[in-house]
Structure formats: structure tokens, C-alpha cells
C-alpha positions as CSV (number, residue, x, y, z in Angstrom):
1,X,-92.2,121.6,8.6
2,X,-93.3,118.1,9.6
3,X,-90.8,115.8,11.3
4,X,-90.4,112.3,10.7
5,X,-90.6,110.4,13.5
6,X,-86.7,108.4,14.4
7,X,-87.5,105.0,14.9
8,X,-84.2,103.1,16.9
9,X,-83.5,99.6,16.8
10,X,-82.9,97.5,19.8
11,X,-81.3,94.4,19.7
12,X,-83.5,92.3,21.7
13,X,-86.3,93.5,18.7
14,X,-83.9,92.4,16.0
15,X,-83.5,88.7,18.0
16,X,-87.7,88.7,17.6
17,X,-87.3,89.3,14.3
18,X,-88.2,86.4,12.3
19,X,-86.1,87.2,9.6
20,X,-83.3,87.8,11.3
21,X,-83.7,84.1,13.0
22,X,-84.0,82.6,9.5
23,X,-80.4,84.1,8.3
24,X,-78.9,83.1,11.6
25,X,-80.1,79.7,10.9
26,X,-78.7,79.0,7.8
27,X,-75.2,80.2,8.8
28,X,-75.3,78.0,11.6
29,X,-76.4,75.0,9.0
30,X,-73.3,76.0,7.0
31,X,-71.3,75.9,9.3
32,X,-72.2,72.5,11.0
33,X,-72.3,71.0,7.3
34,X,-68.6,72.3,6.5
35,X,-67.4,70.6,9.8
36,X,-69.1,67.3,9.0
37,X,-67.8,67.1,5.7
38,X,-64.3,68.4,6.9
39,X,-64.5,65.5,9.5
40,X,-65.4,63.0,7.0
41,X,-62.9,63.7,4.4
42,X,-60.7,63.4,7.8
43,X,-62.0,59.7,8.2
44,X,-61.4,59.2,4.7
45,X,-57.7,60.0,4.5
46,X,-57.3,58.2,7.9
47,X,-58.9,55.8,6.4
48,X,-56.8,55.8,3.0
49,X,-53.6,56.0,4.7
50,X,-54.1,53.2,7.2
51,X,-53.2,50.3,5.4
52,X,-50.3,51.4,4.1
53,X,-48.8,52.1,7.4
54,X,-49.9,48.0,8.1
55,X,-47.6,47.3,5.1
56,X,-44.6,48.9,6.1
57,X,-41.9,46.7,7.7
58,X,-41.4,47.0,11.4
59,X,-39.1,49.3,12.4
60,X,-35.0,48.7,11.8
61,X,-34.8,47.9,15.7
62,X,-38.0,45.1,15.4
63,X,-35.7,43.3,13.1
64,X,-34.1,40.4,14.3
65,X,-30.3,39.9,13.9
66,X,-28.9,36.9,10.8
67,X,-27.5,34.4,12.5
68,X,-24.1,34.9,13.4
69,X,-21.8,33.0,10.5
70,X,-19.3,30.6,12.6
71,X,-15.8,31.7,11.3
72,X,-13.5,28.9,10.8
73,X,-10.6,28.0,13.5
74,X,-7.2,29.2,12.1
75,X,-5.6,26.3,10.1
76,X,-3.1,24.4,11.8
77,X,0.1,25.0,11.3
78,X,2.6,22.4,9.3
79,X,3.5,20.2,12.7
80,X,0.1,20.0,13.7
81,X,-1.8,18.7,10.1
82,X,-2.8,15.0,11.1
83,X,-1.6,12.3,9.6
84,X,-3.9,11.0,6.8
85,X,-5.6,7.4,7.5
86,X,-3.6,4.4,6.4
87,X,-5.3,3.1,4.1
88,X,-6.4,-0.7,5.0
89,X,-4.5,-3.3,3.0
90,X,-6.8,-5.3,1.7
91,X,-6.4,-9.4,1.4
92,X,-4.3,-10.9,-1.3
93,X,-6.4,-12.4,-4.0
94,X,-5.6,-15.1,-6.0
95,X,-4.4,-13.1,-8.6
96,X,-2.3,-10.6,-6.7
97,X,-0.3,-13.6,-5.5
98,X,2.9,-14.5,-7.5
99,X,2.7,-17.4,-10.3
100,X,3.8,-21.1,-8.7
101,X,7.2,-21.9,-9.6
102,X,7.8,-24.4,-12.5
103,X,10.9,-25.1,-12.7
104,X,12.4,-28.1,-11.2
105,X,15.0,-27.8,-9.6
106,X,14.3,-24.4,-8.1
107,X,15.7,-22.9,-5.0
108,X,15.5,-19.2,-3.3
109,X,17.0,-18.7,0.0
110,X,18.3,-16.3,2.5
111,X,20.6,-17.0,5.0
112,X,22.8,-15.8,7.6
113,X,26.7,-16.8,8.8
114,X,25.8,-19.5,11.4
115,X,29.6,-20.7,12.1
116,X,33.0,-21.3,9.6
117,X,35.4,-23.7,9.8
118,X,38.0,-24.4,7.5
119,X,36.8,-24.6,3.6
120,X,33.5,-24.4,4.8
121,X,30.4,-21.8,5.8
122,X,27.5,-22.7,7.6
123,X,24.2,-21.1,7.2
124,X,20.8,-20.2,9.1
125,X,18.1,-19.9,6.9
126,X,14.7,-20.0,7.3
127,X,14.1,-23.8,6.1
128,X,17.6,-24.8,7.5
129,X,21.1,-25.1,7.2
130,X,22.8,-24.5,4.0
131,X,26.3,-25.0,3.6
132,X,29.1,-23.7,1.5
133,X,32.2,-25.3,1.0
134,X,35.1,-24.1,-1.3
135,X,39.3,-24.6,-1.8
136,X,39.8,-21.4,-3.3
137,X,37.3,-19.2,-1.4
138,X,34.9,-18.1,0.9
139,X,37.7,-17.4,3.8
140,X,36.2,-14.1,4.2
141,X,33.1,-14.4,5.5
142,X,31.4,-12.6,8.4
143,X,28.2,-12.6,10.3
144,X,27.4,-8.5,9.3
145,X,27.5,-10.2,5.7
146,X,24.0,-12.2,3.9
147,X,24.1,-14.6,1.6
148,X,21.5,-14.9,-1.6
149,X,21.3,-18.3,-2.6
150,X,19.4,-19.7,-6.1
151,X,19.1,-22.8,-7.9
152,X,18.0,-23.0,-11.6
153,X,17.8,-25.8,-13.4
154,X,21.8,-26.9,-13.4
155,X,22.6,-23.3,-12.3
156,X,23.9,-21.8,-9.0
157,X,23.6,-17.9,-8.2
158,X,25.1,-16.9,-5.3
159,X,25.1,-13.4,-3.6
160,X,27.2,-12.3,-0.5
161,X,26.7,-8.8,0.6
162,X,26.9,-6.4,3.4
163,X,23.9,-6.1,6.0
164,X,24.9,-2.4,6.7
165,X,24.6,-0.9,3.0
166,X,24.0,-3.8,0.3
167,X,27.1,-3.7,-0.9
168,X,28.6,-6.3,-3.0
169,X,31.2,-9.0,-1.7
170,X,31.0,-11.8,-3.8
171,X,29.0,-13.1,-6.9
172,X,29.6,-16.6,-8.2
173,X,28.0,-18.2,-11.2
174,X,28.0,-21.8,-11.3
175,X,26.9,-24.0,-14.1
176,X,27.4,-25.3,-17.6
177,X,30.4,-23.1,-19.5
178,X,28.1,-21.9,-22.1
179,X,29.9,-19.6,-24.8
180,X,28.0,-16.5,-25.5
181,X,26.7,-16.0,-28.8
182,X,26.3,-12.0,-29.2
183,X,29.6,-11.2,-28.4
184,X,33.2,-12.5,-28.3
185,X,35.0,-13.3,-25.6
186,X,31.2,-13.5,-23.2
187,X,29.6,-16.6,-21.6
188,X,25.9,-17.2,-21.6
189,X,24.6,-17.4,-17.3
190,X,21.3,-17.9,-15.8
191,X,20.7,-14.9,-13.4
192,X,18.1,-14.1,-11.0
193,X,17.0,-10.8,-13.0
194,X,17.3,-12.9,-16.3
195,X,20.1,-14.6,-18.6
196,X,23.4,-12.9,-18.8
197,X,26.3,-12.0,-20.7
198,X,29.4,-12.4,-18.8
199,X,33.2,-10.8,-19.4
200,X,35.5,-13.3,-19.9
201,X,38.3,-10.1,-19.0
202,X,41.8,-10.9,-18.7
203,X,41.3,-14.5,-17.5
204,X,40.2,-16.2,-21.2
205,X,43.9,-18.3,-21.0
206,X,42.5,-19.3,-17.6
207,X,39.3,-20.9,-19.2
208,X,41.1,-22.7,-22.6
209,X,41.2,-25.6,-20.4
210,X,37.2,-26.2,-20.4
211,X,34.9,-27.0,-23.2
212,X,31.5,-26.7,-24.0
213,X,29.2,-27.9,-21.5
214,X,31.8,-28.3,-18.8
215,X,30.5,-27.7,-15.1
216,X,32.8,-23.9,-13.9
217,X,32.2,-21.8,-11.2
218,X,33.6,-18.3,-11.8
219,X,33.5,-15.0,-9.8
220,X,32.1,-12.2,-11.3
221,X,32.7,-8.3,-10.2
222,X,29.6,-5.7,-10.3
223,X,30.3,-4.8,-14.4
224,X,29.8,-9.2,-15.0
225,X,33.6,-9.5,-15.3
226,X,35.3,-12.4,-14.5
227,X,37.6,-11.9,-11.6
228,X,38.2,-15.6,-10.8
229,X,38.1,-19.6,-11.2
230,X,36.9,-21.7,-7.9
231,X,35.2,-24.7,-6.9
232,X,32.1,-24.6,-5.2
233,X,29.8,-26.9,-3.9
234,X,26.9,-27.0,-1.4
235,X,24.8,-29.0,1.0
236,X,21.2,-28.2,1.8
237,X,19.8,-29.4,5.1
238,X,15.5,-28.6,5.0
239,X,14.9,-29.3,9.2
240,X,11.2,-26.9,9.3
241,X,8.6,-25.3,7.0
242,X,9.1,-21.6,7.2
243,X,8.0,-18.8,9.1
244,X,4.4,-17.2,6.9
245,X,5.7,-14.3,5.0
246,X,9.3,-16.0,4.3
247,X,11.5,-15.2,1.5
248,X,11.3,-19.1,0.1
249,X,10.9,-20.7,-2.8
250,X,12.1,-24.8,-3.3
251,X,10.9,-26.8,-5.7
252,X,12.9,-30.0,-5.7
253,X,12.6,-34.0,-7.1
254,X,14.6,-37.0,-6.6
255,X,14.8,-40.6,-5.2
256,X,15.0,-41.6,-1.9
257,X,18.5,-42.8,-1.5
258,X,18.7,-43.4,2.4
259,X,17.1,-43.4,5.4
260,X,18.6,-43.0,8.5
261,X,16.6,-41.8,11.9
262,X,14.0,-38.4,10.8
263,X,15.9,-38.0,8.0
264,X,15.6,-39.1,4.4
265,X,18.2,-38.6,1.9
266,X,16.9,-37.4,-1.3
267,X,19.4,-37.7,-4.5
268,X,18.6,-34.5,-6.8
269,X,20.2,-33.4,-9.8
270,X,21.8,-30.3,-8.0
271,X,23.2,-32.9,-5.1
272,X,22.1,-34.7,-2.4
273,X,19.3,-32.7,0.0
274,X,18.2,-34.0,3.7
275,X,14.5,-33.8,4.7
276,X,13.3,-33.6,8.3
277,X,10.6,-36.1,8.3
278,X,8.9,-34.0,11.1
279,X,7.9,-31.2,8.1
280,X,5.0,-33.5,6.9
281,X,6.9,-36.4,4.5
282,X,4.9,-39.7,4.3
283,X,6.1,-43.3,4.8
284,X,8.7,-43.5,1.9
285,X,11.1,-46.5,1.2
286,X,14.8,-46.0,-0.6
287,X,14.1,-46.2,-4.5
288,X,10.9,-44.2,-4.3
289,X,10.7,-40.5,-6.1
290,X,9.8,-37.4,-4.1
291,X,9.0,-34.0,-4.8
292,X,9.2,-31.3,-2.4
293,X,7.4,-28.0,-3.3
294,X,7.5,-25.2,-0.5
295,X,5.8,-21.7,-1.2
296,X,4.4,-18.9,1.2
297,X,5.1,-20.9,4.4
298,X,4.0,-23.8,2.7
299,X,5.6,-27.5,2.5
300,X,4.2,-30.1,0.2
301,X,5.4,-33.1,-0.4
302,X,4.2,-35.7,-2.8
303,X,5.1,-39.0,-4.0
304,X,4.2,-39.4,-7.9
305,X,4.7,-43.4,-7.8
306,X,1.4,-43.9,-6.0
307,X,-0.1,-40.2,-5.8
308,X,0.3,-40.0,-2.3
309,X,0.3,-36.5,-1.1
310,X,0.8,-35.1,2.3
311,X,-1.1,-32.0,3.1
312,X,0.3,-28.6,3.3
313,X,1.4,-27.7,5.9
314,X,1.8,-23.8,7.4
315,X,4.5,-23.1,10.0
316,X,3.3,-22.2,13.4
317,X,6.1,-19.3,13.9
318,X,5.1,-15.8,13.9
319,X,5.8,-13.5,10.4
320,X,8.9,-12.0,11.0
């Protein structure tokens, strides 16, 4: 029996093989391809994923803090709130300032107790003295007391009243008896808030004695009710134009009926009224008629025969 010969195979003859080198060659290709590609699909998603990450916003700490809102001081309590501005008054226009007075004569004055003597008060006001002279009153007058003085027309008004609270001491009406129409047993007055009725009360046997027309002076209590019968006259004594800002109003004509030193004596139809020559009165001779207007710390005086006017004239004395 013939024997096949056994034929081993050695490693370093398989390595010759060419055969064996071609098979090991394309694994190795394989290989090396798979890698490139797994590398570039690597790139790729890097690649990909890139610029998103350079869209995302920086990270929470990179952020920079708002600004810090500024809260508001506590508000001040009720003592504390300032005062709000005063507002600025603003200059008095022409139309804001009251109308001229008309009516001649006129008179407004305020005045204090200067001295008394018997029957007779003398008053400071801001123009001069005024005096008051009665039989039957005024005996009670004090220096804590004012006295409200008007002339209208052929009426008097005057006013006596406490400093301390207003309150009333006297009213007397003084003018033509004028019965009122309205109602029985009134009289018709002048006031300063107006005409007024007036109470005859329980003194109309008192007043049988006057007519129509006839000059009376009555007292009057605060309900208009006649509370008595005097006499009452005055004398008006204008020395200086008034402080700027004074309570004043005059308007007053006549005729020169004397001159005697700085003073001339001027007949009006409410009585006989001195002017100071010093507050701005022409030359003037006895005969001659004069009106004196004084407004706002204003004197005028003019003289109608020849149109002569002296200029206004504002006192130098500081607004009270």
C-alpha cells in the first residue's frame, strides 16, 4: 500500500504566499477605510454641532446683573411735608383795581380814640383828625374801641366797635327822615352794604315831632331798631395824604371860604372841612370851588374855575 506523502505547513511559507499577502491586504484596506470614514463623519458632527454651541447664551454667571432699581426714601411724616410755594402775587391790573368813586360828597375813614373831652371825641385817622361831638352821646368812648366813619351824599354812617372781637357799640344813621315805603312803621337809610329799612320800635311817639325830609340822627341796635334820638355833628381836619395801602376814600367839593396860615377852609355840603396846604393844594383865593379826590394813597386836588390841577401826589410813609 502506497503512502501519501504529509506535506506540513510552516508559517513563514504561508507569509511567502502571494495569496495569502493579497487577503491580508485588503483587510488592512478595510480597516484603514472604516477609520477614515469613522473620523470624518466625526468632523462632520463636530462640525454640525459647532455653531450651535456659538449661539447659546453665555453662561447664567457671564450675565451681567440689571441695574439696581433705587427704592424711594420713606415718605415724610405729617410734621415734616414742606410747605407748598406761595404762590407770587402778581401786580394789580387796571381792572383788578376797585371802580373810582362817583359820588360827591363821599367819605370812608378809620380812626382811632385820640383824646375826649366833654361832648366831644377826637380822632386819629390816617388823613387826620376827625372829630365827633354830641349832647346826648358818645360819653363812652375808649381807645380799645374803632370808629367806622362814611359820608354819602347828605348821609352819615357811623360805626363804633371793639378792637378785641368786632363787636358792636354804637351805630348811628344820620340824614334826611325818609319814611320807608315797604313796610309800616320803617325809615328808608343809606348804608354802607346798601339802602336799609330801619325799626322805628317803641320810639315812633318820639319821631311824631319830624317830617319828611327833616335832618335826624337815630341809634340803631344790631336787628336796625331804633334805640335812640341824638344830635350829632362832625368836623374833618385832612393835615397828610395817606399811607399806600390805606383804607381811604374822600371825594369832596366846595368853595373856599377862608384862608388863614396852611390852611384853607372849604364850605361843603356835609360842613365845613380844613385842608393842609402842604398835601399838594394850588394857589386858591376865598370864593373859588375845589374838589378834593383822595384814592389809594392818592390826593388830587383840582380847581374846576380855571382847570388847574395839582398832581397826585403818593404819601412817602411805609404800607402799614
Amino acid at each position: 500500500m502506497m503512502r501519501c506523502p504529509h506535506t506540513e505547513t510552516h508559517p513563514s511559507a504561508a507569509l511567502g504566499d502571494p495569496r495569502a499577502s493579497g487577503i491580508q491586504g485588503s483587510a488592512l484596506h478595510r480597516w484603514l477605510r472604516r477609520t477614515i470614514e469613522t473620523l470624518c463623519a466625526g468632523v462632520v458632527i463636530v462640525a454640525l454641532l459647532s455653531p450651535v454651541r456659538a449661539d447659546e447664551p453665555p453662561a447664567p454667571e457671564n450675565i451681567p446683573a440689571p441695574p439696581t432699581t433705587e427704592t424711594p426714601d420713606s415718605p415724610p411724616v405729617a410734621g415734616d411735608i414742606p410747605a407748598p410755594p406761595t404762590p407770587e402775587t402778581p401786580d394789580p391790573t387796571p381792572d383788578a383795581l376797585p371802580a373810582p368813586v362817583t359820588i360827591d360828597p363821599f367819605i370812608k375813614l378809620r380812626g382811632s380814640v385820640w383824646r375826649t373831652k366833654a361832648g366831644i371825641v377826637f380822632l386819629k385817622t390816617p388823613i387826620g383828625l376827625l372829630s365827633l361831638s354830641s349832647k346826648t352821646t358818645l360819653k363812652d368812648l375808649k381807645a380799645s374801641q374803632e370808629i367806622r366813619f362814611w359820608v354819602h351824599e347828605r348821609h352819615v354812617f357811623v360805626e363804633i366797635r371793639k378792637r378785641a372781637d368786632n363787636a358792636l357799640v354804637h351805630r348811628y344813621l344820620s340824614g334826611p327822615m325818609t319814611s320807608g315805603t315797604d313796610e309800616p312803621g320803617t325809615l328808608h337809610w343809606w348804608g354802607p352794604d346798601g339802602d336799609q329799612a330801619v325799626h322805628v320800635g317803641k320810639l315812633e311817639e318820639r319821631l311824631t315831632s319830624y317830617r319828611e325830609g327833616d335832618p335826624l340822627t337815630v341809634e340803631v341796635d344790631e336787628t336796625n331798631t331804633i334805640s335812640g334820638v341824638h344830635d350829632l355833628q362832625f368836623d374833618l381836619q385832612i393835615s397828610q395824604a395817606p399811607p399806600a395801602g390805606s383804607d381811604v376814600q374822600l371825594l369832596l367839593s366846595g368853595t373856599v371860604s377862608k384862608l388863614k396860615s396852611n390852611f384853607v377852609f372849604v364850605r361843603t355840603p356835609v360842613g365845613l372841612v380844613m385842608l393842609n396846604s402842604k398835601i399838594g393844594i394850588p394857589r386858591v383865593k376865598v370864593g373859588q370851588p375845589i374838589t378834593v379826590h383822595i384814592d389809594s394813597g392818592h390826593v388830587t386836588v383840582t380847581l374846576p374855575s380855571d382847570t388847574e390841577t395839582a398832581a397826585p401826589r403818593r404819601s412817602a410813609s411805609p404800607a402799614p
